[in-house]
Biopython code that builds the backbone (N, CA, C, O; Angstrom):
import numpy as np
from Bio.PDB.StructureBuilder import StructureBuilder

atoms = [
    (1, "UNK", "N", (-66.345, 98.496, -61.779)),
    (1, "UNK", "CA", (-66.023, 99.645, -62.585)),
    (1, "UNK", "C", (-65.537, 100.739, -61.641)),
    (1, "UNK", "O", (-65.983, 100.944, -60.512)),
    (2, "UNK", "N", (-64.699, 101.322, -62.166)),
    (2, "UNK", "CA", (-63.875, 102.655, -61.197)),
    (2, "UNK", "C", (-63.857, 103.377, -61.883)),
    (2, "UNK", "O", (-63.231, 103.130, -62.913)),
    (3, "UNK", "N", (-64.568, 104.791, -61.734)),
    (3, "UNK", "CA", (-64.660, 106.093, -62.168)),
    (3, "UNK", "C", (-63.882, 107.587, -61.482)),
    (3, "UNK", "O", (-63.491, 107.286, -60.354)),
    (4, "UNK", "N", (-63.653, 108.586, -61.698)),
    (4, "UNK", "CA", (-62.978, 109.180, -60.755)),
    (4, "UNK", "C", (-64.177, 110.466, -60.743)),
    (4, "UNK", "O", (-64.944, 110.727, -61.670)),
    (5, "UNK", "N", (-64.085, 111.176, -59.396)),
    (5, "UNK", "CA", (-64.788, 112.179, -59.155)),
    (5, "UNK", "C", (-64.721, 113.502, -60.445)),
    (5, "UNK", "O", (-63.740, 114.111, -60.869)),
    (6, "UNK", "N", (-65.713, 113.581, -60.698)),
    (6, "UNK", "CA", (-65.847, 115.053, -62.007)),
    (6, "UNK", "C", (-64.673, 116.203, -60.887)),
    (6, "UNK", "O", (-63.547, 116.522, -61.271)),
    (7, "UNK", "N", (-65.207, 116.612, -59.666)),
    (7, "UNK", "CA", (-64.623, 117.643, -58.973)),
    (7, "UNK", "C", (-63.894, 117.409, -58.043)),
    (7, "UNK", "O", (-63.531, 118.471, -57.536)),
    (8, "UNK", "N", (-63.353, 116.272, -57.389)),
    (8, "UNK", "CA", (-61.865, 116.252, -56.474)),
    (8, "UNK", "C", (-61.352, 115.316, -57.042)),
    (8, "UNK", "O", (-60.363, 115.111, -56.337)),
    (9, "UNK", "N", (-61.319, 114.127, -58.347)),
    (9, "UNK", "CA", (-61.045, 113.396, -58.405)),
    (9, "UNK", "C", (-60.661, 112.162, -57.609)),
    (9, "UNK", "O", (-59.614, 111.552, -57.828)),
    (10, "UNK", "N", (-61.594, 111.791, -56.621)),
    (10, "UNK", "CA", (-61.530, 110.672, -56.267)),
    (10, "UNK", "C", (-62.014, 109.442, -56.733)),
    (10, "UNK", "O", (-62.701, 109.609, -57.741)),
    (11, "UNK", "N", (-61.940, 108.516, -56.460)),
    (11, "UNK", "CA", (-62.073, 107.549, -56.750)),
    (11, "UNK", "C", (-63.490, 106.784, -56.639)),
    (11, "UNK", "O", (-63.884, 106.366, -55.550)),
    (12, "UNK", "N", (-64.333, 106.603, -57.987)),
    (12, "UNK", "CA", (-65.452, 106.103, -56.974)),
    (12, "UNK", "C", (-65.536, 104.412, -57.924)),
    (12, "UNK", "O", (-65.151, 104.177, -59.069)),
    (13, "UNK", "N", (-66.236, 103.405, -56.836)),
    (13, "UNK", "CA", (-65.826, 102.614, -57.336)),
    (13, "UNK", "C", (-67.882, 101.459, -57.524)),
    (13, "UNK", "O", (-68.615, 101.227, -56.562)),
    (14, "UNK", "N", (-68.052, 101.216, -58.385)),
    (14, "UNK", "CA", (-69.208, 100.768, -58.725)),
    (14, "UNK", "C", (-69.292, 99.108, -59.402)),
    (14, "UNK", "O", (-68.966, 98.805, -60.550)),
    (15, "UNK", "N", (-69.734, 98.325, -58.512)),
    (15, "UNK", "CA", (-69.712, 96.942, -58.692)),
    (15, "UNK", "C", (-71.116, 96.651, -59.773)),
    (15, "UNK", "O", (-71.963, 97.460, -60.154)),
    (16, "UNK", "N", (-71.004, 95.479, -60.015)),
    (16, "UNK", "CA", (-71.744, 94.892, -61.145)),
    (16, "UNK", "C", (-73.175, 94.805, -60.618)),
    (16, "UNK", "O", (-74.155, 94.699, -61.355)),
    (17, "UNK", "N", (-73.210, 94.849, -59.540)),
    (17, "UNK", "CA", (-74.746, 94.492, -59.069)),
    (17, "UNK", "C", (-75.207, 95.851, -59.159)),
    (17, "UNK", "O", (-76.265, 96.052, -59.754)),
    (18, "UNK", "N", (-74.223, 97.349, -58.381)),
    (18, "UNK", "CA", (-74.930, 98.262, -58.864)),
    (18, "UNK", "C", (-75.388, 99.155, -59.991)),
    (18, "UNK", "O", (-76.150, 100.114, -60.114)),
    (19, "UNK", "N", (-74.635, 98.463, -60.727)),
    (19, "UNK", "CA", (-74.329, 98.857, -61.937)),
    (19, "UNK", "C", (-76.085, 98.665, -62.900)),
    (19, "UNK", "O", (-76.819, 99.460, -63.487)),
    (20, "UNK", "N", (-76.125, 97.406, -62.657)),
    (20, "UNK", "CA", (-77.627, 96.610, -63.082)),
    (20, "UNK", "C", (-78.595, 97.420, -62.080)),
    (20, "UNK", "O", (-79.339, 98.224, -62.641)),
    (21, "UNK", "N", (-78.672, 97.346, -60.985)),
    (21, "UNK", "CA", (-79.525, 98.438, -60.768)),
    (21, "UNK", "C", (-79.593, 99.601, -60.841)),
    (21, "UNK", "O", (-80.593, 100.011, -60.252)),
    (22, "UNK", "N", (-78.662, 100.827, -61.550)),
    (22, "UNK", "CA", (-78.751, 101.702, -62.603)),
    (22, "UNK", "C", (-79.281, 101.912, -63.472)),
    (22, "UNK", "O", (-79.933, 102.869, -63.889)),
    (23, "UNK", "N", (-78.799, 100.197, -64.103)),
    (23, "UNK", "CA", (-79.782, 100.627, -65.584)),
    (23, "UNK", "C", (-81.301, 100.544, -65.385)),
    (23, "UNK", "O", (-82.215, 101.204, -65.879)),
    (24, "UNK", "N", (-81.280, 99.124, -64.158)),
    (24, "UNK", "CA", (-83.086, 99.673, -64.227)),
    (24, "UNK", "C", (-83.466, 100.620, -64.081)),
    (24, "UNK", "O", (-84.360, 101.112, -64.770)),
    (25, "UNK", "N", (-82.870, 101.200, -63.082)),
    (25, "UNK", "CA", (-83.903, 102.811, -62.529)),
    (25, "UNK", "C", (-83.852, 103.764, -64.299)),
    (25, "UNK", "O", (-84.804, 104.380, -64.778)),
    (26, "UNK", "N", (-82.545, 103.610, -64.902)),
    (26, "UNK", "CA", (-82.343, 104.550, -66.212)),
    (26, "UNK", "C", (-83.849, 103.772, -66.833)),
    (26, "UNK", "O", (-84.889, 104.353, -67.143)),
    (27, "UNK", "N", (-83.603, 102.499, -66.880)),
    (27, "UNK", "CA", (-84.686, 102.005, -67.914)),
    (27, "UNK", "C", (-86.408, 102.326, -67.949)),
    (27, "UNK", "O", (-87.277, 102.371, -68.820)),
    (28, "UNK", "N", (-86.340, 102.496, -66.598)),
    (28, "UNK", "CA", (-87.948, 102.342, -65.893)),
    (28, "UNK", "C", (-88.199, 103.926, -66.035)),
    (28, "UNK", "O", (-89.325, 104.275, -66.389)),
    (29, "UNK", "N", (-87.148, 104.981, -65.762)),
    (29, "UNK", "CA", (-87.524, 106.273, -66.013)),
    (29, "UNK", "C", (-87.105, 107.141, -66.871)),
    (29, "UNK", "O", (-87.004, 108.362, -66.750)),
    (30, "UNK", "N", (-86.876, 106.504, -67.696)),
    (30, "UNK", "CA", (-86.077, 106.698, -69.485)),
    (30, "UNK", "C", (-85.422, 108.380, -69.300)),
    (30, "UNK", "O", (-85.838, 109.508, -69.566)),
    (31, "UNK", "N", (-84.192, 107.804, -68.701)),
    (31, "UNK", "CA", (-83.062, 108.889, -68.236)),
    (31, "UNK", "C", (-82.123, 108.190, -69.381)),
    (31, "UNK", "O", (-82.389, 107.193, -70.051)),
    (32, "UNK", "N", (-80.645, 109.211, -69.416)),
    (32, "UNK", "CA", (-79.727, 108.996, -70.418)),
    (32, "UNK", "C", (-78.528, 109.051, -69.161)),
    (32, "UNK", "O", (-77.448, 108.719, -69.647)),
    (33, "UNK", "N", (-78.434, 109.318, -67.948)),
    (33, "UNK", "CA", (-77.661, 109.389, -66.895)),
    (33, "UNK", "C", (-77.971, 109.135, -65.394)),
    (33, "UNK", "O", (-78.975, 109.255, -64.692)),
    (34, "UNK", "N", (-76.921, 108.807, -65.233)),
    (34, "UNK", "CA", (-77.417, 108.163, -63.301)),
    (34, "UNK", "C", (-76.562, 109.051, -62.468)),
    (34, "UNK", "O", (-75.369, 109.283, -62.662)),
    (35, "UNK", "N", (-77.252, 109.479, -61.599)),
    (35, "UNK", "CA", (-75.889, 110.070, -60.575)),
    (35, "UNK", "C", (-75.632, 109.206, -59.515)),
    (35, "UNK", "O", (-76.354, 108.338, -59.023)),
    (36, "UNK", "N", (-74.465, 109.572, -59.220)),
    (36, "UNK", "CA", (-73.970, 108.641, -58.055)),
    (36, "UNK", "C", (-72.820, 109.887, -56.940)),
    (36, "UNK", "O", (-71.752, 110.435, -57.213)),
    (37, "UNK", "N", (-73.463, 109.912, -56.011)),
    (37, "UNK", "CA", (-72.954, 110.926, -55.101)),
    (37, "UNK", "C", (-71.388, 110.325, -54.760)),
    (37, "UNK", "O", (-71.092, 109.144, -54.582)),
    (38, "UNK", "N", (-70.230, 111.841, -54.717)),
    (38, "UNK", "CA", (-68.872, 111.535, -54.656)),
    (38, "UNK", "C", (-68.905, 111.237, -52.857)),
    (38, "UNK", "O", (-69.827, 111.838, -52.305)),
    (39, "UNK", "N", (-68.216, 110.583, -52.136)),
    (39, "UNK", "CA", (-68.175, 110.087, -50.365)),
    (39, "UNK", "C", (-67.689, 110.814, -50.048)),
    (39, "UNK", "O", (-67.952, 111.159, -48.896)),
    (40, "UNK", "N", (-66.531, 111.667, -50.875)),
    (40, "UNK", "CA", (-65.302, 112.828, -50.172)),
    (40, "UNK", "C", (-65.837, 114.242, -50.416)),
    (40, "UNK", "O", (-65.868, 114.866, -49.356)),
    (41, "UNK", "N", (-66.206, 114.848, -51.314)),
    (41, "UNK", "CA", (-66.813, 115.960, -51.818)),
    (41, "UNK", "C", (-68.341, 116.013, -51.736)),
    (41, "UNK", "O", (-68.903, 117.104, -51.841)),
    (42, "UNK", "N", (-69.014, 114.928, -51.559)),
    (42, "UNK", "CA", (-70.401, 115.087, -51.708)),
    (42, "UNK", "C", (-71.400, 115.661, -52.606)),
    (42, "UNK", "O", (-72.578, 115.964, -52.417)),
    (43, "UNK", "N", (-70.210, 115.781, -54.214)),
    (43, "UNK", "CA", (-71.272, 116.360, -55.418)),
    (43, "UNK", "C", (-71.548, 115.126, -56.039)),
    (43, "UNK", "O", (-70.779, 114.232, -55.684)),
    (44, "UNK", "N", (-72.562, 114.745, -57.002)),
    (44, "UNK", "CA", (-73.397, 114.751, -57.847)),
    (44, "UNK", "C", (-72.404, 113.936, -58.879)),
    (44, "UNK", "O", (-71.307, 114.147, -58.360)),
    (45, "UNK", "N", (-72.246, 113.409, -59.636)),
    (45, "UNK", "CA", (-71.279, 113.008, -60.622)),
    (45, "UNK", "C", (-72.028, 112.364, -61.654)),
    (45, "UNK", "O", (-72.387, 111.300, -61.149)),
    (46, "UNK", "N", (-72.369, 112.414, -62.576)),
    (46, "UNK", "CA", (-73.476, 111.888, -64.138)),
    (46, "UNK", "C", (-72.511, 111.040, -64.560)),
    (46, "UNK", "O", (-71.383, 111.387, -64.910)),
    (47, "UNK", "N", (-73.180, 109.273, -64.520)),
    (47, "UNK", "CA", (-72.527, 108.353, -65.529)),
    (47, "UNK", "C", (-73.778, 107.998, -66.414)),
    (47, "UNK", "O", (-74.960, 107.812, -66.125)),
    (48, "UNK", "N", (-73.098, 107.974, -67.569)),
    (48, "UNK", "CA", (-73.743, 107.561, -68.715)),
    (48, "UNK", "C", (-74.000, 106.717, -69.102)),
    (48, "UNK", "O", (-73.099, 105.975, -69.492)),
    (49, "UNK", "N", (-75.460, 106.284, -69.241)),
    (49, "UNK", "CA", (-75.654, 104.651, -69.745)),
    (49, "UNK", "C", (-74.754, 104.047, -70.582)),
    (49, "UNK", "O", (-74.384, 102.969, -70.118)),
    (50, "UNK", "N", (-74.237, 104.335, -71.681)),
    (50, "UNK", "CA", (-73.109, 103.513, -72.498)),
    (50, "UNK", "C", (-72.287, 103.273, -71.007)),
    (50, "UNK", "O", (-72.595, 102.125, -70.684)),
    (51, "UNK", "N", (-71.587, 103.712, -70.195)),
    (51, "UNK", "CA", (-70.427, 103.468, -69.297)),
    (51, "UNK", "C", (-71.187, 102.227, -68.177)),
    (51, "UNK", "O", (-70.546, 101.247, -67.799)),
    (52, "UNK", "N", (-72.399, 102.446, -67.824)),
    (52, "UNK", "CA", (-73.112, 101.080, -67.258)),
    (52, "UNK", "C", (-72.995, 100.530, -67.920)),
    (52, "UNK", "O", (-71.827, 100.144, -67.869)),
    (53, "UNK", "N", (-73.731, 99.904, -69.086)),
    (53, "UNK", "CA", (-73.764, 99.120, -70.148)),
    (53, "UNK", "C", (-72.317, 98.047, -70.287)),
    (53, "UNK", "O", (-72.269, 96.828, -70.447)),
    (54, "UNK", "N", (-71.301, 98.986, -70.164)),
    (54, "UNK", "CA", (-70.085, 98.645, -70.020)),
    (54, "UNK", "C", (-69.740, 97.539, -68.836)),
    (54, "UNK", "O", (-69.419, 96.400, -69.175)),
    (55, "UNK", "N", (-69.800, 97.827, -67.736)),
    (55, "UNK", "CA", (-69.968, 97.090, -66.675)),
    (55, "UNK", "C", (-70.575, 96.537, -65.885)),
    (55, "UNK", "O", (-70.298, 96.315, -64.706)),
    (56, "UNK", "N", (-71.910, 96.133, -66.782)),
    (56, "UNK", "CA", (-73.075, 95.331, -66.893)),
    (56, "UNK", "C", (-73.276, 94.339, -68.164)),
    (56, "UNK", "O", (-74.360, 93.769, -68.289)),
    (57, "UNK", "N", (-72.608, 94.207, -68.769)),
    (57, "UNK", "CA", (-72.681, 94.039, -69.766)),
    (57, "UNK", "C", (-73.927, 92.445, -70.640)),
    (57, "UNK", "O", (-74.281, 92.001, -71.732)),
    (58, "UNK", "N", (-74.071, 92.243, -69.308)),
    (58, "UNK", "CA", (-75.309, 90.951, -69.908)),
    (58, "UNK", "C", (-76.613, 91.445, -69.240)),
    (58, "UNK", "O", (-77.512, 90.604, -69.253)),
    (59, "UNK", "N", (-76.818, 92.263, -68.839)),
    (59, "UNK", "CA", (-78.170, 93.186, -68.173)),
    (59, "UNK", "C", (-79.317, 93.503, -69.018)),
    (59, "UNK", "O", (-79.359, 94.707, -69.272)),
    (60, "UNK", "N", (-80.330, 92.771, -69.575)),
    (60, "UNK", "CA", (-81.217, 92.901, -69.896)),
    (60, "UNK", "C", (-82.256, 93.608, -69.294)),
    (60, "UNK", "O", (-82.500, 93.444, -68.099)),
    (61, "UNK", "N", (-83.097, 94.617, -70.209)),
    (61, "UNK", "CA", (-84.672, 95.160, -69.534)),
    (61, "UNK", "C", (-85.213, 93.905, -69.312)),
    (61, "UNK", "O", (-85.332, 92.945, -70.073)),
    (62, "UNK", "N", (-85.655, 94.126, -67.657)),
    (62, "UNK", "CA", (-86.809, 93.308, -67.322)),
    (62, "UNK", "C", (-88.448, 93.391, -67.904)),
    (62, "UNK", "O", (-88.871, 94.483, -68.284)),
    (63, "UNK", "N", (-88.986, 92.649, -67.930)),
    (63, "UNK", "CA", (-90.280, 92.192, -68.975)),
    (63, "UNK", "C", (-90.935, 92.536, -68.189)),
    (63, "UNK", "O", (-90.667, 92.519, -66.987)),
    (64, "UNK", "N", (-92.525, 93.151, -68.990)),
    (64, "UNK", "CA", (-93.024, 94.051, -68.501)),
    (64, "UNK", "C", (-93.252, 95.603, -68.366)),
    (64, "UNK", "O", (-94.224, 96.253, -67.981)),
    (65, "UNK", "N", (-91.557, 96.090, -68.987)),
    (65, "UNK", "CA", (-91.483, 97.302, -68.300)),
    (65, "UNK", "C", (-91.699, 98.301, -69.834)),
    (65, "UNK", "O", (-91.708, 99.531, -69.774)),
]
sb = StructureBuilder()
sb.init_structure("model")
sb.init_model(0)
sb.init_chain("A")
sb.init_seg("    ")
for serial, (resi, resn, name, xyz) in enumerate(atoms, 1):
    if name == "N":
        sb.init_residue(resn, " ", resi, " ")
    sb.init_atom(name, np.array(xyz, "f"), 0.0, 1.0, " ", f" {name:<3s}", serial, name[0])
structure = sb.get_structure()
């Protein structure tokens, strides 16, 4: 998945594995957003579980939780 920076628009780019570990951390600490720091600007950028979901798309909550 490729997103672009909220404030310089760069490019940030988020693979499937991290993607799934997003949602856990969202899942385990019942957040509605993940940040993921920009490499060029160094702000903060909020993706939204629907947009993981998206590029995770067979990612089940682990049992237990």
């Amino acid at each position: 998945m490729q997103i672009h920076c909220t404030y310089c628009g760069s490019p940030l780019n988020i693979s499937r594995k991290q993607a799934e570990a997003a949602l856990d951390v969202l899942h385990e600490n019942g957040l509605a957003y993940y940040e993921i720091r920009c490499p060029r600007c160094r702000k903060m950028n909020k993706i939204p579980r629907e947009m993981l979901r998206r590029a995770a798309p067979r990612w089940q909550p682990k049992e237990g939780q």
